[in-house]
C-alpha positions as CSV (number, residue, x, y, z in Angstrom):
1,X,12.9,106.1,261.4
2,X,15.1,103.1,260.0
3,X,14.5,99.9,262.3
4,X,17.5,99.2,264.7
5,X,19.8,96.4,265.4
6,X,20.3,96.2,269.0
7,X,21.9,93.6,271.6
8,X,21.0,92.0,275.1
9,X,23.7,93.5,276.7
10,X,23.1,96.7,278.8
11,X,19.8,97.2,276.9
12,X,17.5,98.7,279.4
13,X,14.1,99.7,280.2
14,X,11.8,101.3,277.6
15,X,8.9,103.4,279.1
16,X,5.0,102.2,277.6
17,X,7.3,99.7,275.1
18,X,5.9,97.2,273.4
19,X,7.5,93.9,273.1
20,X,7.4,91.0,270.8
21,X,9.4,87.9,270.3
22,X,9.2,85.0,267.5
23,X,11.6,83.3,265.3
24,X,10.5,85.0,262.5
25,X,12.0,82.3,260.3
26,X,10.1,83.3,256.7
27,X,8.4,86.8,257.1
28,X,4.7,86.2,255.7
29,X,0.9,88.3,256.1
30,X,0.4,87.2,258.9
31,X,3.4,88.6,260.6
32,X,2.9,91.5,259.1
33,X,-0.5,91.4,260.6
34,X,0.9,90.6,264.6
35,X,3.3,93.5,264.3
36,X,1.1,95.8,262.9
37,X,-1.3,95.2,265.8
38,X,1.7,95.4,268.4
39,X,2.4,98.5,266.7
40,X,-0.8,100.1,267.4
41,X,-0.7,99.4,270.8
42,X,2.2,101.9,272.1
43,X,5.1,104.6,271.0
44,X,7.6,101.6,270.6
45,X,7.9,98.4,269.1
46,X,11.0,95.8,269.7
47,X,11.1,92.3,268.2
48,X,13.0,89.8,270.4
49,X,14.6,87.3,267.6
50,X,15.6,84.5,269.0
51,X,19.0,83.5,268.1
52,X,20.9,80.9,266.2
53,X,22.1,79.3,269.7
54,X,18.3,78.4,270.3
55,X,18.8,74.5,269.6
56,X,16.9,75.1,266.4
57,X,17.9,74.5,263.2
58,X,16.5,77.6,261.5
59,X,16.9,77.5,257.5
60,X,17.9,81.9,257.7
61,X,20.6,82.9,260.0
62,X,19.4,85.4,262.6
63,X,21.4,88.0,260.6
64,X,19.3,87.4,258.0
65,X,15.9,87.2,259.9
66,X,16.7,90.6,261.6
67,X,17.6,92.0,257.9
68,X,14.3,90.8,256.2
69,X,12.0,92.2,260.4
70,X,14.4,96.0,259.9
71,X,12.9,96.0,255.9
72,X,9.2,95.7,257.4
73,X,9.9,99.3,259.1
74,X,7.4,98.8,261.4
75,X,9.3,98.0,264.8
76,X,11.7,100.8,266.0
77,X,14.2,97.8,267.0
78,X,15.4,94.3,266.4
79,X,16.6,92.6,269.7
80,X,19.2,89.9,269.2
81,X,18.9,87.4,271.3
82,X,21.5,84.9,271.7
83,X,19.3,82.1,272.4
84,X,15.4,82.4,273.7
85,X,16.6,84.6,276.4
86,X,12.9,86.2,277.1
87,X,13.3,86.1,280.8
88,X,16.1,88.7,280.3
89,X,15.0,90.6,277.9
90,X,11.8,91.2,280.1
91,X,14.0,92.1,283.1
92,X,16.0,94.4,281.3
93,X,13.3,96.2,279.3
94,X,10.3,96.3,281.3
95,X,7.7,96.2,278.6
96,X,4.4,97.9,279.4
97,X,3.2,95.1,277.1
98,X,4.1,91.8,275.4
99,X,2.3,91.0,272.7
100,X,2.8,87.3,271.7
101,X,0.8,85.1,269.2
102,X,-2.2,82.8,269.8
103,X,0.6,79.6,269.4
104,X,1.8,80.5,273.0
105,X,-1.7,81.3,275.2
106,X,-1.3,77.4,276.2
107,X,2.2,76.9,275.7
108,X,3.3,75.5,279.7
109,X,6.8,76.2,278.8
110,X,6.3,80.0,278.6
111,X,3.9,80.3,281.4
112,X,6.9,81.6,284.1
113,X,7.8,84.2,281.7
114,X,4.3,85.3,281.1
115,X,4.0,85.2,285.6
116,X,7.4,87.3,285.4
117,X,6.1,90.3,283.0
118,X,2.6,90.1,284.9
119,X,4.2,90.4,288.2
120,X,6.3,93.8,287.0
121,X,3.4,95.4,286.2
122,X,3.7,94.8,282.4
123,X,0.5,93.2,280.5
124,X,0.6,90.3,278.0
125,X,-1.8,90.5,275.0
126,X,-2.5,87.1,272.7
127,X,-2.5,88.2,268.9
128,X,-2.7,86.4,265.6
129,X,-2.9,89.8,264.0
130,X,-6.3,91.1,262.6
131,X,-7.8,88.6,259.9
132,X,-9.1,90.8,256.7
133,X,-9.8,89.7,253.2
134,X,-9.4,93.1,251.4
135,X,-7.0,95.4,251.1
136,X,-7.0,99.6,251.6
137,X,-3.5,99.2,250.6
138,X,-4.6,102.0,248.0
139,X,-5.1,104.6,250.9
140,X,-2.0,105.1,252.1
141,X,0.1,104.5,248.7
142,X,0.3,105.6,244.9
143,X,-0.8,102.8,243.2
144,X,3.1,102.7,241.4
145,X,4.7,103.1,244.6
146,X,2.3,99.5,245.3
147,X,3.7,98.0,242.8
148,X,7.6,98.8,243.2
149,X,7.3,97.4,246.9
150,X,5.0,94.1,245.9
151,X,8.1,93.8,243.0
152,X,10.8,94.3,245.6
153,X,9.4,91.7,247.8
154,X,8.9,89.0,245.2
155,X,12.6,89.9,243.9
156,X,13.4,89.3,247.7
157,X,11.1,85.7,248.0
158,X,13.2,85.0,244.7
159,X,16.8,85.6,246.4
160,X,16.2,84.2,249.6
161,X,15.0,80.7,247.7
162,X,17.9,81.1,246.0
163,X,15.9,81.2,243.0
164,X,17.2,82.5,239.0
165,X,15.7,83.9,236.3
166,X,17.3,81.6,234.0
167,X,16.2,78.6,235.8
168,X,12.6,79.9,235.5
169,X,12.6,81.0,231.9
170,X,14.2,77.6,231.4
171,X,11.4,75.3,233.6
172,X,8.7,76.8,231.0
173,X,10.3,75.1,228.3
174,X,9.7,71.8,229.6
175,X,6.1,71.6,230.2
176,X,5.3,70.5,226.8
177,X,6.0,67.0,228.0
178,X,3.7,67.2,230.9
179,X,0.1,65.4,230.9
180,X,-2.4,66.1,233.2
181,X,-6.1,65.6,233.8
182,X,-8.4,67.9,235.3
183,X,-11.5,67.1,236.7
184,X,-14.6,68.7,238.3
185,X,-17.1,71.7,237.7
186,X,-17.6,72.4,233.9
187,X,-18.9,76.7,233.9
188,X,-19.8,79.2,231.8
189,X,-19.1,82.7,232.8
190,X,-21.2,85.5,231.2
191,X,-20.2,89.2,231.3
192,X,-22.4,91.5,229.9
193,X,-21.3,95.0,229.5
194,X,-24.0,97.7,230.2
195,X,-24.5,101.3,230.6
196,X,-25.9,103.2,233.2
197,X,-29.1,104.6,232.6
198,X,-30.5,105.5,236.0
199,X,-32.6,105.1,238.7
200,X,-36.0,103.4,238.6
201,X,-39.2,105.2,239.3
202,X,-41.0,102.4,240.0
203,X,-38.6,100.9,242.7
204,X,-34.9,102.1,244.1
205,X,-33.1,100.0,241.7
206,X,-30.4,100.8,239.0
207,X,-31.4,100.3,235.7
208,X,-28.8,99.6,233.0
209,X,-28.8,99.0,228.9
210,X,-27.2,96.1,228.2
211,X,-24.6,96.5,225.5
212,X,-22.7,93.5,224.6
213,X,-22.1,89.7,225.9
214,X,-19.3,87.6,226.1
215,X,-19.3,83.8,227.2
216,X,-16.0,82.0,228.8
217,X,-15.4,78.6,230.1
218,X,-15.0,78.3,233.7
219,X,-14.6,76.8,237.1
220,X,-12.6,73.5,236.2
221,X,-12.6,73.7,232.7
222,X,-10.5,77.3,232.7
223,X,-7.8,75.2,234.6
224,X,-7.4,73.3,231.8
225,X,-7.0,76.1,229.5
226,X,-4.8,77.6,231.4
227,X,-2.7,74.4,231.3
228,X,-2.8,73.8,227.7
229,X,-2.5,77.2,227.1
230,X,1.1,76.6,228.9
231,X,2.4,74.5,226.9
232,X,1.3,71.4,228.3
233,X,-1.0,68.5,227.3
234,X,-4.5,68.6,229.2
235,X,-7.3,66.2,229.3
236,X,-11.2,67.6,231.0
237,X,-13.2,64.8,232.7
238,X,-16.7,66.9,233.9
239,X,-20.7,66.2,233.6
240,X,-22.9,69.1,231.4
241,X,-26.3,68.6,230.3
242,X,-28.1,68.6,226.9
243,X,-28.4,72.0,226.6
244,X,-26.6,74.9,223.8
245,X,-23.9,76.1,226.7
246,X,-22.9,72.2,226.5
247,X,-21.8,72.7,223.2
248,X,-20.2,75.8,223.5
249,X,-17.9,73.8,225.9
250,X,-17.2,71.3,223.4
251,X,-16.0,74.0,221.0
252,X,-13.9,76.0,223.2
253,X,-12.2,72.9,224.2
254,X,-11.6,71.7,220.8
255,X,-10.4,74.9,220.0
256,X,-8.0,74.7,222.6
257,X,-7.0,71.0,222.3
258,X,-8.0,70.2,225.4
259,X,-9.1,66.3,225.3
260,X,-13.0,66.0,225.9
261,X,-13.8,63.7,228.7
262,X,-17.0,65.1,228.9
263,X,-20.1,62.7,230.3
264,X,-23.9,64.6,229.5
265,X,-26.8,64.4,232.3
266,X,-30.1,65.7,231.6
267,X,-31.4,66.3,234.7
268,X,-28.5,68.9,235.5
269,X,-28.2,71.6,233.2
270,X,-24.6,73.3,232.5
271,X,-23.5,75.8,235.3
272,X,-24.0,79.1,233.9
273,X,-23.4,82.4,235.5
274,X,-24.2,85.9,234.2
275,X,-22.3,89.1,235.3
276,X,-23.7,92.5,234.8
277,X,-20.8,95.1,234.3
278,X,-21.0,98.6,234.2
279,X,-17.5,100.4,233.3
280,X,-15.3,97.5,234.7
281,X,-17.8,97.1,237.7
282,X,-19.5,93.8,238.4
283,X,-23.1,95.0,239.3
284,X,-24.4,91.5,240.1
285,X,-24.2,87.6,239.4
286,X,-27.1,85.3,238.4
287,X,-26.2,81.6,238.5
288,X,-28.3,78.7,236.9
289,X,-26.9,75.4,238.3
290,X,-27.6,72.2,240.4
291,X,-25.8,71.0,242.8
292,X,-27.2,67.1,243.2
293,X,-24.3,64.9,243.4
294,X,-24.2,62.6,240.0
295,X,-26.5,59.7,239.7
296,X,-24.7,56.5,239.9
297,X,-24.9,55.9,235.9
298,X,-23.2,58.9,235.4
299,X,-20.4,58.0,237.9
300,X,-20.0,55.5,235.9
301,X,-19.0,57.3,232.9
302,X,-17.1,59.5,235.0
303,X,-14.6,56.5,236.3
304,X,-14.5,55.1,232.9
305,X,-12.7,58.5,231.5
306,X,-10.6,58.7,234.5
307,X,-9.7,55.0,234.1
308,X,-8.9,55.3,230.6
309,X,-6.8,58.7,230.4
310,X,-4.6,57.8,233.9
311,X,-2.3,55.3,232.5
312,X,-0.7,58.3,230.2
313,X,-0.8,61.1,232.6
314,X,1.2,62.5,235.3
315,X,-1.2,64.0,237.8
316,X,-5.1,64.8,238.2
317,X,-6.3,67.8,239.0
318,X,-9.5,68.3,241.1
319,X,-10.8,71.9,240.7
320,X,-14.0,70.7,243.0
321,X,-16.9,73.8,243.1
322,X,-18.7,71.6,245.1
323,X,-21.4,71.5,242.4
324,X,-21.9,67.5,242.6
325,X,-19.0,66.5,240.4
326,X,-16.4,65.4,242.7
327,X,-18.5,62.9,244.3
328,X,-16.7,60.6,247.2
329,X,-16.8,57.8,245.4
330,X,-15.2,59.1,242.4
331,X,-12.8,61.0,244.8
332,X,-11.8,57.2,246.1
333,X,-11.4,56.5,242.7
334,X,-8.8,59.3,242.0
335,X,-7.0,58.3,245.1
336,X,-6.4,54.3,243.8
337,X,-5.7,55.9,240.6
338,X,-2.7,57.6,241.6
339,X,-1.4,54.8,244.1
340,X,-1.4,52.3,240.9
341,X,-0.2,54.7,238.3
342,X,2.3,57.1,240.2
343,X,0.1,60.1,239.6
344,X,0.4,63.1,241.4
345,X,-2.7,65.0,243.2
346,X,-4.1,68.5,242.9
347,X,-7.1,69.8,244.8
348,X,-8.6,73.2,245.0
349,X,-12.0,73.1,246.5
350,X,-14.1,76.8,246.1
351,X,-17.1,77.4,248.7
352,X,-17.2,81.3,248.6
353,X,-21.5,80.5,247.9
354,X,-21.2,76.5,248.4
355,X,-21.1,74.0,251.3
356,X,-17.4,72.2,251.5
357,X,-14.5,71.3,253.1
358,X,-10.9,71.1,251.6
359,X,-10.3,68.1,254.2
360,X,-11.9,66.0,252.3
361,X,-8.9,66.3,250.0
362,X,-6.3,63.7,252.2
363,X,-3.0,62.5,250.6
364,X,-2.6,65.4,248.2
365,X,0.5,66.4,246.4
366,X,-0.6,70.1,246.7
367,X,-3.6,71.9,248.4
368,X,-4.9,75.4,247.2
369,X,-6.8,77.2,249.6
370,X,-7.6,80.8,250.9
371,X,-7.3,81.4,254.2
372,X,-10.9,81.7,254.5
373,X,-11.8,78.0,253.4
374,X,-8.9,76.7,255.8
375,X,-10.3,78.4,258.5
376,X,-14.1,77.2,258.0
377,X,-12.6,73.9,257.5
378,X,-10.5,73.8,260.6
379,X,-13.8,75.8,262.5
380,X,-10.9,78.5,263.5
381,X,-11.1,81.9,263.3
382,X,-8.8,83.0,265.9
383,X,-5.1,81.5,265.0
384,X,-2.3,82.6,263.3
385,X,-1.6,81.7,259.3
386,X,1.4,79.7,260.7
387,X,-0.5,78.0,262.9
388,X,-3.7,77.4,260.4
389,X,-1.3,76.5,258.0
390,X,0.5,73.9,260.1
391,X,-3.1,72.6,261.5
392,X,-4.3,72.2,257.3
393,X,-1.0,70.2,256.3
394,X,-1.4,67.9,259.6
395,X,-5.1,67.1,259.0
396,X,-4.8,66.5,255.6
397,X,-1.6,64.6,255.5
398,X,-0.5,66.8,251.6
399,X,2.7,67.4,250.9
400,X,2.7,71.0,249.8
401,X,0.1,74.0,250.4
402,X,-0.6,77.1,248.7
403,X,-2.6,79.0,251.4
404,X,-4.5,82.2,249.2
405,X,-4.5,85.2,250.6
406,X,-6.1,87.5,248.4
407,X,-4.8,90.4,248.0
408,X,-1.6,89.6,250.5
409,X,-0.6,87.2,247.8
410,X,0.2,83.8,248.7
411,X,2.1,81.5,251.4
412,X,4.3,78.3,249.7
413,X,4.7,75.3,252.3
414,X,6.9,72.7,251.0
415,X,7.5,68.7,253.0
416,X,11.2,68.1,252.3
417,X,12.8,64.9,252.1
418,X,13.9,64.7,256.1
419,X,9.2,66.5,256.6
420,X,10.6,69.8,257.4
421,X,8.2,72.0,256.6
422,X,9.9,75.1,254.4
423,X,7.8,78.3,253.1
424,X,7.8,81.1,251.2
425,X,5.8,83.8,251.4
426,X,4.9,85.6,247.6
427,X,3.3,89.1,246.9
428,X,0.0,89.4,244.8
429,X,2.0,91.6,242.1
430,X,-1.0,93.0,240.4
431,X,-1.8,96.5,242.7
432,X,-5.6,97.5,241.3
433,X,-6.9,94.2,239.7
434,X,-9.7,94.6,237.3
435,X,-11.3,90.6,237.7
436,X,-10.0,88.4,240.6
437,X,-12.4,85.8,239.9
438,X,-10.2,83.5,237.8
439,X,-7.2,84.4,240.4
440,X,-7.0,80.9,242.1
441,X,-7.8,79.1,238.7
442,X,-4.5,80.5,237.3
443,X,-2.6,79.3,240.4
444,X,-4.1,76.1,240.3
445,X,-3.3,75.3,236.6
446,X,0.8,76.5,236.6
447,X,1.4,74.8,240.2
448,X,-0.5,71.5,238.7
449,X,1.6,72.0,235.4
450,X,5.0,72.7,237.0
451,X,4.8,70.1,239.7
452,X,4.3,67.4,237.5
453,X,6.9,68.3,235.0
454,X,9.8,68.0,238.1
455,X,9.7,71.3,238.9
456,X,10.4,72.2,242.3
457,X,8.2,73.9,244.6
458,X,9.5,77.3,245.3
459,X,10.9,78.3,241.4
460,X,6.9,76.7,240.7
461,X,5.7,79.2,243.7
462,X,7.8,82.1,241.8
463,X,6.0,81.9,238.1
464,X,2.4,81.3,239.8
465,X,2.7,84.9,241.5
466,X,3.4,85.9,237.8
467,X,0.7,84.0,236.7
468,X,-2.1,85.2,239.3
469,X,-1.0,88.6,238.3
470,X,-1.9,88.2,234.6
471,X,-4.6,86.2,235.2
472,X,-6.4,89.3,237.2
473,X,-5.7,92.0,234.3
474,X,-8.5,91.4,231.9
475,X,-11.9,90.5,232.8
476,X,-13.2,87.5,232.2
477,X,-11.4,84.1,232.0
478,X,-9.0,84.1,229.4
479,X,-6.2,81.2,229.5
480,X,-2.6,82.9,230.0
481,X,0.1,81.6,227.7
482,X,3.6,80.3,228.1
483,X,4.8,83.8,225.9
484,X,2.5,86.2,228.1
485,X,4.4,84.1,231.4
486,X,7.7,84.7,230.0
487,X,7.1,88.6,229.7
488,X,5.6,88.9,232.7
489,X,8.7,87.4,234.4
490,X,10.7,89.6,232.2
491,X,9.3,92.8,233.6
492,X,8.9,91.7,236.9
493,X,12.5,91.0,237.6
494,X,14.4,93.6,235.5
495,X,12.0,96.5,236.6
């Protein structure tokens, strides 16, 4: 059934109805998530919107809000408030429950509303919509009817930002004049392909024949091949040790001419991790590293590269794995870097295995997170994206956020001029990714790159979803070029 536009006036009661309200001002995950949960809860769903006459100035008409709720198709109806009206619109609908989100449980304004639907007998329910890092998106839809919907939503993102093809296509072309320098974790990703043999006799393990190997550059050092391979000039400030898989970073980053602002420590040897894949599926991971922070002689060396390469650049890039790189003393460093030489700031700290916090990160131009590091940063589980969000960008004091979320896609936050906080919420394009490892690499590298060349935030937002999606189609990390981008946008927006 097609999701209904109805009004205030001479609406009446709905038996076991469930009832929601919000602004609903950019539809994103975690709205999807709330409603979904209301859903489940009863034989009717109605969103109260509240209206343009609320005293707030909302960027999307309510017209356009209630469009972008009906295309969901997961209420029955769109209530149209004039204002914030939910006093009425309890009176006159007599919702078995009201389902609001965790923003309003200690809200005091809403508290004689909330007395009002508990003294008619109704029940009010606190959601931020269940919190899930997978997707069994695949269950319920062909894999190409996936894919049409994830391409009609990011056509949408692209029309409501007002956002042209042209324009991007265009923005590619001048990144070639953008510097940047990326610093933290140098790795070396493995994948060795094996075949199945069987099962062991002497133990109840699999036991596989390995076939073939492959070595990539990682963690920091496959942003800045990503960069470069965009176009753009890149510089790579990490520590390795004395070992072979040093030099194999050397190479690859000559090859690539990426700038080597590499330091060498002995006592740490270069990270190296080795995958075991069997038909496309990662068996395992075995990881040789250290994670001691750097010995002050090394630091040293460290803040002499960054020193040296900052007067040229535009922005630093910190892709920390919280390996011992990114030290806070070299992190203060960074920070009067880009006070005395303009520079823009990129962070991206990864603790899917590690101990970190992307608060350390204060005064960024851009943040990167998943929703799962914000929420072990911030120590909440229980609020809504909006609200964690809006918690990260306050404690941290950035100006913009990408806030990961896996296979959701991605939320853009943007600080304009007046600190209005705009966003955008992008799909993750690719349906049945074969490596999402190097996913938030990719993301980091084109939002670094477009940032710093004057792009603007949501047209940046726009080619990263492209970006991700290209980045999680072969496995292994291999750098995505400015030619495979332009495609990729091609198909996207004339399929």
């Amino acid at each position: 059934m097609p999701t209904k536009i109805i009004h205030l006036k001479g609406v009446g009661p709905f038996g076991g109805g469930i009832l929601t309200y919000g602004h609903f001002n950019t539809i994103h995950p975690g709205h999807i998530r709330y409603l979904r949960h209301a859903r489940s809860l009863g034989e009717k769903l109605v969103v109260a919107l509240i209206g343009d006459g609320s005293g707030t100035d909302f960027p999307f008409n309510q017209a356009e809000r209630a469009e972008a709720l009906s295309l969901l198709g997961i209420a029955d109806a769109v209530l149209l408030l004039r204002a914030d009206e939910l006093d009425q619109a309890i009176s006159n609908m007599k919702p078995a429950v009201l389902v609001l989100g965790n923003e309003y449980k200690n809200n005091p304004d809403i508290q004689p509303t909330l007395a009002k639907q508990r003294q008619s007998g109704g029940a009010v329910q606190f959601h931020a919509g269940e919190i899930h890092y997978a997707t069994a998106d695949l269950l319920s839809s062909s894999e190409r009817d996936l894919r049409h919907q994830r391409r009609d939503l990011f056509k949408n993102a692209c029309q409501r930002q007002r956002i042209r093809k042209s324009q991007l296509l265009n923005s590619i072309n001048a990144w070639a004049d953008t510097r940047l320098i990326v610093l933290g974790d140098t790795i070396v990703d493995q994948y060795a392909a094996c075949e199945a043999i069987g099962m062991s006799a002497e133990a109840p393990v699999v036991v596989v024949r390995e076939l073939e190997r492959k070595n990539f550059i990682g963690g920091a050092a496959v942003v800045a091949a990503h960069i470069s391979a965009l176009g753009a000039q890149c510089d790579f400030v990490s520590v390795v040790g004395t070992d072979r898989t040093a030099e194999l970073v050397r190479q690859e980053l000559l090859s690539q001419g990426i700038g080597d602002g590499l330091s060498s420590d002995p006592s740490r040897p270069t990270t190296f991790k080795k995958r075991y894949v069997v038909e496309n599926q990662k068996l395992f991971r075995v990881s040789r590293l250290e994670e001691h922070n750097l010995d002050a002689s090394i630091e040293d060396q460290v803040i002499a590269q960054l020193e040296r390469l900052a007067p040229g650049a535009q922005g630093i890039v910190v892709s920390d794995f919280v390996y011992g790189v990114v030290t806070p003393r070299i992190l203060g460093v960074i920070e009067k870097l880009a006070d005395k030489h303009n520079l823009l700031l990129f962070g991206d700290l990864q603790c899917s295995s590690q101990v970190g916090s992307i608060t350390r990160f204060e005064q960024f131009s851009l943040l990167c997170p998943n929703e799962r590091e914000a929420r072990l940063a911030l120590q909440d589980k229980d609020c809504g994206l909006e609200q964690l969000s809006q918690q990260l960008l306050q404690t941290t004091s950035c100006e913009r956020l990408v806030m990961k979320l896996g296979s959701e896609g991605f939320i853009a936050y943007d600080r304009e001029a007046d600190g209005q906080i705009r966003s955008q919420a992008f799909p993750a394009l690719s349906v049945n990714p074969l490596d999402v490892a190097g996913a938030g690499d990719s993301l980091l590298a084109l939002f670094a790159t477009g940032l710093a060349s004057g792009q603007a935030m949501m047209p940046t937002a726009a080619l990263a979803c492209c970006m991700a999606a290209l980045a999680v189609e072969t496995m292994g990390n291999t750098p995505i070029n400015a030619n495979a981008l332009r495609s990729s946008l091609e198909e996207v927006l004339e399929a």
